[in-house]
C-alpha positions in Angstrom: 110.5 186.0 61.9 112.9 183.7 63.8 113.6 186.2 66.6 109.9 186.1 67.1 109.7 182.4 67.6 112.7 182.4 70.1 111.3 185.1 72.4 107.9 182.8 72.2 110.0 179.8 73.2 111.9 182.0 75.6 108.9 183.3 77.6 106.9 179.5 77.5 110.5 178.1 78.8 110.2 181.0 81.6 106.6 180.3 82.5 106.9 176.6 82.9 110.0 176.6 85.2 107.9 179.3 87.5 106.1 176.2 88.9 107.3 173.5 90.6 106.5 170.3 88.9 105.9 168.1 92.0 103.0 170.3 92.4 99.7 169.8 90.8 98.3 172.1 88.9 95.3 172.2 91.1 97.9 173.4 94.1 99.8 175.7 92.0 97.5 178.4 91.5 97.0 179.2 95.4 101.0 179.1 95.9 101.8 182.7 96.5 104.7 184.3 94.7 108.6 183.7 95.7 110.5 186.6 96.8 114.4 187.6 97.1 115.3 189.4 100.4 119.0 190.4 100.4 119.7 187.7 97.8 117.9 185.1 100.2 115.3 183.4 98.0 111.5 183.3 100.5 107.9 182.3 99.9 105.5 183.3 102.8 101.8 182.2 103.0 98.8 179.6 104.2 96.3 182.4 105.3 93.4 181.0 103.8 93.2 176.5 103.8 93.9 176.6 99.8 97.0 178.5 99.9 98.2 176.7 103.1 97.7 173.1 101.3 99.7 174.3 98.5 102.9 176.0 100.6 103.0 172.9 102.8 103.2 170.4 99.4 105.7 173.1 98.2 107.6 173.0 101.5 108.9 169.5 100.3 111.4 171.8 97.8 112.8 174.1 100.5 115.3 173.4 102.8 113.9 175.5 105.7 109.8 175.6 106.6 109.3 177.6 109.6 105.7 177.3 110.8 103.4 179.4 113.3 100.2 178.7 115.2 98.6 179.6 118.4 96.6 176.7 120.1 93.5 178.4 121.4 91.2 175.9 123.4 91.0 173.0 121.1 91.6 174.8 118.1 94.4 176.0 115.9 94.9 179.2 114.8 97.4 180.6 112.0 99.6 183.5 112.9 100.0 186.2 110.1 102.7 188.9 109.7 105.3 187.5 112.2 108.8 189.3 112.4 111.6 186.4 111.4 115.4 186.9 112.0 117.7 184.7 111.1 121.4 184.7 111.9 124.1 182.4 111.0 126.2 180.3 113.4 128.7 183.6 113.4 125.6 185.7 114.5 125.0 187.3 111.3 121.7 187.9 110.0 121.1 186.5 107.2 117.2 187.2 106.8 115.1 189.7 108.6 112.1 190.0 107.5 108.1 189.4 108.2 106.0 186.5 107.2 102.5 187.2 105.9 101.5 183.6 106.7 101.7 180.9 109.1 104.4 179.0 106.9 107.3 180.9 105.9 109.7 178.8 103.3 113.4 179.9 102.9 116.1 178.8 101.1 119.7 179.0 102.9 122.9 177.3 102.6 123.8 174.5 104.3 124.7 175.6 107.6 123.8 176.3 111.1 121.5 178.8 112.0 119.2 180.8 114.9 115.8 181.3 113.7 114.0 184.2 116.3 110.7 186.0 115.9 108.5 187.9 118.4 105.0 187.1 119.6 103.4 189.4 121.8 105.7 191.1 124.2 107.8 188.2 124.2 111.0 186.7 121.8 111.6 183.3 120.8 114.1 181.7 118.7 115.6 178.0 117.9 118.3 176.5 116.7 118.3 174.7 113.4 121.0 172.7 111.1 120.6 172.7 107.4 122.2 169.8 105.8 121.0 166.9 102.9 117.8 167.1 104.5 115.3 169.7 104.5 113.9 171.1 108.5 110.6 172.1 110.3 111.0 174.8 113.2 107.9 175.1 114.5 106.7 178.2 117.1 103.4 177.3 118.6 101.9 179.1 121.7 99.5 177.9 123.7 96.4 179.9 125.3 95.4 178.9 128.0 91.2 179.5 129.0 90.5 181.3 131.9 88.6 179.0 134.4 86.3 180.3 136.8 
């Protein structure tokens, strides 16, 4: 009968440490699920306005938010399923990988690091230093309307 009560206790301790706690409850269940890529922890999301609120309060947690958005006209518009490589300062990679979202979260070491992706024919990448604080790289293309 004891057993039984530790494997309750055990699960409930599991299941409360899944979430956050600097994000409410009402954010929580729109956060997609955490992954592990090559022992690199990642959360990728913010297709629909929900989940995006929630990843961008969760961002706060993560030492590296990497966001994508196309300006088109006067309007944003998210970018899904974007190829991410990110190499180490001794051009390693350390993450390779594609996120399903406009705001891909991942947790490095302290460190500097290239982070590249691809949009149409073309690659991008910037440079970024994780240290104390936590660090936005941002990718946004603008469209430009055909006049005429």
């Amino acid at each position: 009968m004891q057993l039984r009560y530790v494997a309750v206790a055990a699960v409930a301790a599991m299941t409360t440490t899944a979430c956050p706690a600097s994000i409410p409850p009402a954010y929580q269940k729109h956060l997609p699920p955490e992954h592990v890529l090559d022992g690199i922890p990642f959360l990728s999301g913010g297709a629909t306005p929900e989940e995006r609120e929630a990843v961008k309060r969760e961002a706060q947690e993560w030492p590296l938010e990497v966001v994508f958005y196309e300006r088109d006209g006067s309007k944003d518009r998210v970018l899904e399923d974007m190829p991410v490589t990110i190499t180490d300062a001794a051009g390693k990679v350390v993450f390779d990988g594609i996120s399903q979202g406009p705001i891909l979260l991942v947790k490095l070491p302290k460190g500097s690091y290239t982070v590249a992706t691809k949009w149409d024919a073309w690659d991008f990448a910037k440079r970024v230093t994780l240290g104390d604080d936590r660090e936005r790289v941002v990718f946004q293309w603008k469209r430009e309307n055909p006049t005429g």
